[in-house]
C-alpha positions as CSV (number, residue, x, y, z in Angstrom):
1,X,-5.1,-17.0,10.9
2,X,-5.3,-19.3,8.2
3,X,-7.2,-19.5,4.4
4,X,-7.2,-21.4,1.4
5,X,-7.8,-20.9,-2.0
6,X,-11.9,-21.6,-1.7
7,X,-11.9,-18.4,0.9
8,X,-10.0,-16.1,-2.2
9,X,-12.4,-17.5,-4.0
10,X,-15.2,-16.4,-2.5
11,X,-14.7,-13.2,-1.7
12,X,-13.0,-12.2,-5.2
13,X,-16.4,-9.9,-5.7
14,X,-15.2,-8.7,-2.8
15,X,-11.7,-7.4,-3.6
16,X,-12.6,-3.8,-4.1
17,X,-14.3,-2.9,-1.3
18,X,-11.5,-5.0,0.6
19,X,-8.5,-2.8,-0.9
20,X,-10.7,0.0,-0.1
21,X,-11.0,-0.5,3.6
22,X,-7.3,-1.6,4.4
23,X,-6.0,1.0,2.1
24,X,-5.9,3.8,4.6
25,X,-4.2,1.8,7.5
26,X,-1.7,0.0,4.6
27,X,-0.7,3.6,3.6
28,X,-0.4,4.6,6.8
29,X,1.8,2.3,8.3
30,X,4.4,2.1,4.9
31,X,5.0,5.9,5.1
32,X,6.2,5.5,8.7
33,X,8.1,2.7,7.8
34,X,9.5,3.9,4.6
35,X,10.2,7.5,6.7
36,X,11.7,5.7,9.6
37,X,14.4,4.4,7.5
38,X,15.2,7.5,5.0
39,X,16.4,8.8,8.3
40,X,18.3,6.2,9.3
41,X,20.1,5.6,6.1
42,X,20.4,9.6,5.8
43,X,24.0,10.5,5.8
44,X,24.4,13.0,8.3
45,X,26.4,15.8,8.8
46,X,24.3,18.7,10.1
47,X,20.7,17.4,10.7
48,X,19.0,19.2,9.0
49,X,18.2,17.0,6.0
50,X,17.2,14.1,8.4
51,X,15.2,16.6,10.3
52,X,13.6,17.3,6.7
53,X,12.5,13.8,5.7
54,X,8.3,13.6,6.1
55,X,5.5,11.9,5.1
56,X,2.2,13.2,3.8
57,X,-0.7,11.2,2.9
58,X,-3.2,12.1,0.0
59,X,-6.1,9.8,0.3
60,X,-4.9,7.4,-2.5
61,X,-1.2,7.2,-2.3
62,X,1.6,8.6,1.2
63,X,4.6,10.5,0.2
64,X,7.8,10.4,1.8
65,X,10.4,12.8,1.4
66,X,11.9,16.6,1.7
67,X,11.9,20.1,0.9
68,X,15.8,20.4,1.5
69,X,17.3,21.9,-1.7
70,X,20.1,19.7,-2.0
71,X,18.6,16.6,-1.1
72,X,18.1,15.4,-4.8
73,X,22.3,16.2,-5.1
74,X,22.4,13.8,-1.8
75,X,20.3,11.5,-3.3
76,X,21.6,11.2,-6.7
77,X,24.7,13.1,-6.6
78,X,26.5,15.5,-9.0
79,X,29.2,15.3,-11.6
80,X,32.2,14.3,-9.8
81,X,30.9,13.4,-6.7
82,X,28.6,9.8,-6.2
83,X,25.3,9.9,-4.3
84,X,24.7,8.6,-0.8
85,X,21.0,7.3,-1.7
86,X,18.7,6.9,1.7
87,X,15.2,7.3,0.0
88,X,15.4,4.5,-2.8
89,X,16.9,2.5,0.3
90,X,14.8,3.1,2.3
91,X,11.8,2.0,-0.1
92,X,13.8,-0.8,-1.5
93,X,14.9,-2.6,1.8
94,X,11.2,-2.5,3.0
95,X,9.0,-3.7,-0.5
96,X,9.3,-7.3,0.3
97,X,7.8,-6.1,4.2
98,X,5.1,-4.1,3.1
99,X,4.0,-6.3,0.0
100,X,3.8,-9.6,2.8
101,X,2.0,-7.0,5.5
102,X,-0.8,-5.6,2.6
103,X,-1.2,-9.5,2.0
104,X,-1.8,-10.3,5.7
105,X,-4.0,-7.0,6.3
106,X,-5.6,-7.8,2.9
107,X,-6.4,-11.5,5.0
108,X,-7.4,-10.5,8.2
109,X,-10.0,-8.3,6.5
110,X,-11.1,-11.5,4.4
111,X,-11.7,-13.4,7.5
112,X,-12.8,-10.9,9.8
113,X,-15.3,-9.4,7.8
């Protein structure tokens, strides 16, 4: 697949409708992502707050995370005791990913129509 500058050109009037459509998918496919990883980076001792660690979707934006009472104190640990972060990780390690693959789906839409 290839473009140009003239093709972001032209379709710039387009843009909302664009963002609109691959929205869904985009949201979609970061939450399993960003999920997939929270559990792998999630220190593990029991299970149970790896078992914990969804994703939800609400139309405009996908959540990832958990109902686990202590998981904030895993997270961001507590006074005397440092934090084994897997969340912020797990976002962190994949932005670069997900910005390149809303670029490419934000393409393929361009050129496909």
């Amino acid at each position: 697949m290839s473009f140009d500058v003239q093709m972001i050109r032209e379709h710039k009037r387009d843009y909302p409708e664009i963002l609109k459509a691959v929205t869904p998918e985009f949201l979609e496919r970061a939450g399993v992502t960003v999920q997939r990883d929270a559990k792998r980076l999630c220190p593990y001792i029991t299970g149970n707050l790896m078992g914990s660690i969804n994703r939800q979707n609400f139309g405009t934006y996908e959540e990832v995370g958990t109902n686990v009472e202590y998981a904030e104190f895993v997270e961001y640990g507590v006074r005397g005791r440092a934090g084994k972060p897997y969340l912020r990780p797990a976002i962190d390690q994949n932005r670069k990913k997900l910005t390149q693959l809303l670029g490419e789906m934000i393409i393929a839409k361009m050129v496909r129509g």
